[in-house]
N, C-alpha and C positions, 0 to 999 in steps of 0.2 A: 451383475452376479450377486447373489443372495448370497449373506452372511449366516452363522450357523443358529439364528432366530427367526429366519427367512426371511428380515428383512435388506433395501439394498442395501451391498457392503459399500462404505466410502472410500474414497479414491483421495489419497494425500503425496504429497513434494513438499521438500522442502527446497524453497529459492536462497540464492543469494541476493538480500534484498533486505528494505525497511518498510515500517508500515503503522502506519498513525490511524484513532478513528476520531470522529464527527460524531458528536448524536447518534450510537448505536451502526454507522457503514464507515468503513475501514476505507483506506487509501493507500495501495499496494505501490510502493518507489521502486523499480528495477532500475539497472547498468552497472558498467561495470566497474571494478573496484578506482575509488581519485574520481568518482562521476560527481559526487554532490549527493549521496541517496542519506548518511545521516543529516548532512547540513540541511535539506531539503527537511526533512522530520522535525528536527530541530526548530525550520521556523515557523511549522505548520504547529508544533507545540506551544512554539510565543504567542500564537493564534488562536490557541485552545484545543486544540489536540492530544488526547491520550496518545502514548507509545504503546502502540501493541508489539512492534518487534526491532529492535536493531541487527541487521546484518544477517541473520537467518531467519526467514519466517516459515513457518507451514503453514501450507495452503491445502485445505482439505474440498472437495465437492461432497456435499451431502447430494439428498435427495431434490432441494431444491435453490441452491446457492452454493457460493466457493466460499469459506470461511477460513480469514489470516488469524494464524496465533501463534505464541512465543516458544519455542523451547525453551524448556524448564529452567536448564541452567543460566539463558540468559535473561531472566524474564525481568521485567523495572531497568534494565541498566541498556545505554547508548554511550557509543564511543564520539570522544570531543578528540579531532585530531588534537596536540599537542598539549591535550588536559588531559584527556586518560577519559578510563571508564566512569560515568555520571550516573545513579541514582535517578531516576523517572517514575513518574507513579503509573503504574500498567494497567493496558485495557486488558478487557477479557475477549476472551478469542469474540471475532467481528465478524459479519457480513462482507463482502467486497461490493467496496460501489463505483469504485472508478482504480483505474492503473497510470500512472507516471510515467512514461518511458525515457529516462535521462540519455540511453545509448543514442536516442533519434535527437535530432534539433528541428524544432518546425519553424518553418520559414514562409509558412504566409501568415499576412494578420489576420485574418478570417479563416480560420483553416473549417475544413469539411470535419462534420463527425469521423472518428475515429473510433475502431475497435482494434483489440486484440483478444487472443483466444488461451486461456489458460484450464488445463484440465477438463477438454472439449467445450468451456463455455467460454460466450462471448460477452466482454467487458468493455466500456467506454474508456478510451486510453487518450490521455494527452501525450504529447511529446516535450521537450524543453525546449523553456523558452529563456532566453536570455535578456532578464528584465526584473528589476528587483521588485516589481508586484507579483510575480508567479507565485508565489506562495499565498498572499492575499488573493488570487484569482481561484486560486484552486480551493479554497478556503470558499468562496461562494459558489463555487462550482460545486462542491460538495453540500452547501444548506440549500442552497433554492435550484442547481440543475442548467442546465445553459436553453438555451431558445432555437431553435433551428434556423 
């Protein structure tokens, strides 16, 4: 649908959700609340990760990508369970390059590509993995991309 400059109008949600970037693409964390999606952020930040959102992000489709970004009011800050709100230095709204899916556990070691579909596109999605490299993994999953 054409917006009132004719060009297309964008289509946005906001998730309950976290979201770090890499070198300009973003890493969308879903599940649900006690899943792990700030501590996941967290240690993709000790990794070199900007915070583009803790706990609510928006998710907007332009014309050619799904782009995460903060609402205002929370924008730099991430919740430490039993430390409180943290100060974080902010991305600026991102590309989306890969999705987290904390609600799923995957349970093969080799698992099959993965998607999932958010605001009719389709995103490479990992599931959780229980293993204290997941965050280092996804971390190279995100600079150099995985191999089929």
């Amino acid at each position: 649908m054409p917006d009132e400059t004719g060009g297309a109008a964008e289509e946005a949600e906001i998730l309950h959700a976290s979201a770090v970037a890499f070198e300009g693409k973003a890493c969308l964390i879903l599940g649900p609340s006690g899943s792990g999606k700030s501590t996941l952020a967290f240690e993709l930040i000790a990794l070199g990760a900007s915070l583009v959102a803790d706990d609510r992000v928006i998710l907007t489709a332009t014309a050619t990508e799904l782009v995460a970004s903060s609402p205002g009011p929370i924008l730099g800050m991430i919740e430490a369970r039993g430390v409180g709100l943290l100060a974080s230095e902010p991305a600026p709204p991102t590309p989306l390059g890969l999705v987290i899916d904390l609600s799923r556990t995957e349970t093969e070691r080799l698992p099959p590509e993965r998607h999932t579909t958010l605001l009719g596109r389709s995103l490479p999605c990992l599931h959780k993995v229980a293993s204290p490299v997941f965050a280092v993994a996804i971390r190279q999953y995100m600079r150099l991309g995985r191999r089929a």
